[in-house]
C-alpha positions as CSV (number, residue, x, y, z in Angstrom):
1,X,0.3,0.2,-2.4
2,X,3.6,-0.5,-2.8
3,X,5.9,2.7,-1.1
4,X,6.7,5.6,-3.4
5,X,10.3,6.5,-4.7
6,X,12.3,7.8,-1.8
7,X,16.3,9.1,-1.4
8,X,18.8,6.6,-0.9
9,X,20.2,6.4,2.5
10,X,23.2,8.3,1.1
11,X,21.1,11.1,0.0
12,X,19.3,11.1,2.8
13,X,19.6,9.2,6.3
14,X,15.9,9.2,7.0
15,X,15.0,8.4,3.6
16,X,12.1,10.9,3.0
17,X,10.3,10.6,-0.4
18,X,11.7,11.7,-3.3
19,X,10.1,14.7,-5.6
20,X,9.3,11.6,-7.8
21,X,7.7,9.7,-4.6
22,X,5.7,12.9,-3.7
23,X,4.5,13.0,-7.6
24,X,3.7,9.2,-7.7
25,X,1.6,9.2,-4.1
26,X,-0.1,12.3,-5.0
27,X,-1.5,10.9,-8.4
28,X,-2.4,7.6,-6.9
29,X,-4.6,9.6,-4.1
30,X,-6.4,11.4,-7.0
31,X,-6.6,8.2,-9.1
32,X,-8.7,6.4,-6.5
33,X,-10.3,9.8,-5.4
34,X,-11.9,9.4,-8.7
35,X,-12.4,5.7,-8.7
36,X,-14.6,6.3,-5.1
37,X,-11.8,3.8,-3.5
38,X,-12.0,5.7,-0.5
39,X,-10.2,3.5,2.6
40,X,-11.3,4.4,6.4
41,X,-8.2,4.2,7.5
42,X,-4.6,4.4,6.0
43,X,-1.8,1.5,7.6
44,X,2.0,1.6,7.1
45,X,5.5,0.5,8.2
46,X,7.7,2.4,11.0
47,X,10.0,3.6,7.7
48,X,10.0,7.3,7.0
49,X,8.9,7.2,3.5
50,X,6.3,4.1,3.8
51,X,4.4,7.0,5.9
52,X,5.1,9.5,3.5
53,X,3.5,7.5,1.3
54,X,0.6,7.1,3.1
55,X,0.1,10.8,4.2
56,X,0.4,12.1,0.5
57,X,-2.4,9.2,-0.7
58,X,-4.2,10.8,2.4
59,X,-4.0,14.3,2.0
60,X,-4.8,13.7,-2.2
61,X,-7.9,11.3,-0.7
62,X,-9.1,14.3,1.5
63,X,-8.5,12.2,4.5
64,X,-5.7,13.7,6.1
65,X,-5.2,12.6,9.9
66,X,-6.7,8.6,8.9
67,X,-2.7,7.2,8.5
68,X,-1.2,5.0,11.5
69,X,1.6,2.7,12.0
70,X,0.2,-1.0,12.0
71,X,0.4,-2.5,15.2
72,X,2.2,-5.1,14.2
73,X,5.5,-5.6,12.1
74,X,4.7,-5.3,8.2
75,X,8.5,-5.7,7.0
76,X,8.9,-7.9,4.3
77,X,9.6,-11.2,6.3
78,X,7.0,-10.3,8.9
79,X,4.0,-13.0,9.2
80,X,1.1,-11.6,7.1
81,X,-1.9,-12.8,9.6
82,X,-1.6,-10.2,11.9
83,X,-2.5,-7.6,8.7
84,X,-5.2,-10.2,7.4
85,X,-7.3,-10.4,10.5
86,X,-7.1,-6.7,11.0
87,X,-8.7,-6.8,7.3
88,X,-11.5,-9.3,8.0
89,X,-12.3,-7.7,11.3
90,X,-14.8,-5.6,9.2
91,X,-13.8,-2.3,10.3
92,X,-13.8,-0.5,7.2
93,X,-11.7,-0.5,4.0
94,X,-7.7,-0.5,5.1
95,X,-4.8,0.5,2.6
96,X,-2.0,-0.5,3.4
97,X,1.3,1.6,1.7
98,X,4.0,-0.7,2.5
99,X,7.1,-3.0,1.4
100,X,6.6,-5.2,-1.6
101,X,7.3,-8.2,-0.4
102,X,5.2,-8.0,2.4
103,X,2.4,-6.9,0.5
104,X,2.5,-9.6,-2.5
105,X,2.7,-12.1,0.6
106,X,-0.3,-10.9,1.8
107,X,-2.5,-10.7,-1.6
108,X,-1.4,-14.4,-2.5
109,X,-2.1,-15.3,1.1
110,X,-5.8,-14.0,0.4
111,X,-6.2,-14.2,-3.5
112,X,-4.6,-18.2,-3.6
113,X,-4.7,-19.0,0.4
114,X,-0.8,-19.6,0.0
115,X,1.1,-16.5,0.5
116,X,3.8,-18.6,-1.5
117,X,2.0,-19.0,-4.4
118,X,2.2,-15.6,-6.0
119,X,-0.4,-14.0,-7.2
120,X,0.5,-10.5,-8.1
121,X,4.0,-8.3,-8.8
122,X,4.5,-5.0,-8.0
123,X,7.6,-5.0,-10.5
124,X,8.9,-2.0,-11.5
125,X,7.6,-1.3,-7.9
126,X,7.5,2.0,-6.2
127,X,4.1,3.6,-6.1
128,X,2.5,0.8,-7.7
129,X,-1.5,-0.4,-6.5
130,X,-3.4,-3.2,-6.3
131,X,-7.4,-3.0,-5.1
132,X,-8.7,-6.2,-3.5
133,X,-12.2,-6.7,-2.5
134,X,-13.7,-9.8,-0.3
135,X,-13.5,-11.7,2.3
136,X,-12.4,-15.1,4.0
137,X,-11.6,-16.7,0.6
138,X,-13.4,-15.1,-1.8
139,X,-11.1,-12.4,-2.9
140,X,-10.6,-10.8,-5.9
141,X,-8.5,-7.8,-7.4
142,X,-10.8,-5.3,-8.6
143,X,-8.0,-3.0,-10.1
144,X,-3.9,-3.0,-10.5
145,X,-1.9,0.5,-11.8
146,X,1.8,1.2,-12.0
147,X,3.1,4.8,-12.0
148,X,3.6,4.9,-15.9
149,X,0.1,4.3,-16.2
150,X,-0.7,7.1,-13.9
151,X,1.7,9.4,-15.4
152,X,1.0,8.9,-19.1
C-alpha cells in the first residue's frame, strides 16, 4: 500500500498523517477486512506517516501490535531483494505500507522479473493498494483500489 496523505513538512515537521490519511488507511483496513486479506504481519519505512499508515490499516484489520519497521531500507532507491526474500521466506502474508516507488519496483521485480519493467502505478498515489499472490515467478495481482474507489 502506497502511504496515506500526510502534512507537509511545513505543516508539520514529523509529517504525521493527515485527517484525509487517517480516512484513507482506515477505509482500506475495512476494505480488506471484508475481502479476508488478512496479512500476519504489517512492514513499513522509518518515516512517521509510512507507520501511521500501517497502524490505522492494523487497528481497522483488528490486528493491532503486528506493524514493524523492515529490517532493511525500503526508501524508494533501496534494492528491492531484501523485501522479496522476506516475502518468499513463507512466513505468512506481509503488507507492506510504504513509498511508491519502492513498492512499484518491487511488484514489477516479481509480476515481470525486471523491477524496470513496470508493471503497476500507484498514480494518484496516497493510500492506494495492490494485492499480489504467488511465489518465485508465478505472481499475479489479485486486486488494485485507489482511494476514490474506496471513498465513492
Amino acid at each position: 500500500m502506497h502511504h496515506a496523505n500526510a502534512l507537509t513538512a511545513k505543516q508539520d515537521p514529523d509529517r504525521h498523517l493527515s485527517e484525509q490519511g487517517v480516512q484513507e488507511s482506515e477505509r482500506m483496513g475495512r476494505f480488506m477486512k471484508a475481502q479476508g486479506a488478512l496479512p500476519a504481519r504489517i512492514l513499513h519505512s522509518d518515516k512517521q506517516w509510512t507507520k501511521e499508515t500501517g497502524e490505522r490499516v492494523a487497528d481497522a484489520l483488528g490486528i493491532s501490535g503486528k506493524t514493524a519497521i523492515a529490517d532493511y531500507s525500503v526508501m524508494p532507491e533501496d534494492p528491492v531483494e531484501p523485501f522479496i526474500a522476506e516475502i518468499e521466506s513463507g512466513n505468512g502474508d506481509i503488507m507492506m505500507t510504504g513509498h511508491g516507488d519502492f513498492l512499484v519496483r518491487t511488484a514489477s521485480k516479481l509480476l515481470t522479473g525486471d523491477e524496470n519493467n513496470s508493471a503497476i502505478d500507484f498514480r494518484p498515489g496516497n493510500g492506494s493498494c495492490f494485492c499480489l499472490e504467488g511465489s518465485h515467478d508465478n505472481w499475479v495481482v489479485v486486486w488494485a483500489l485507489r482511494q476514490e474507489q474506496l471513498a465513492g
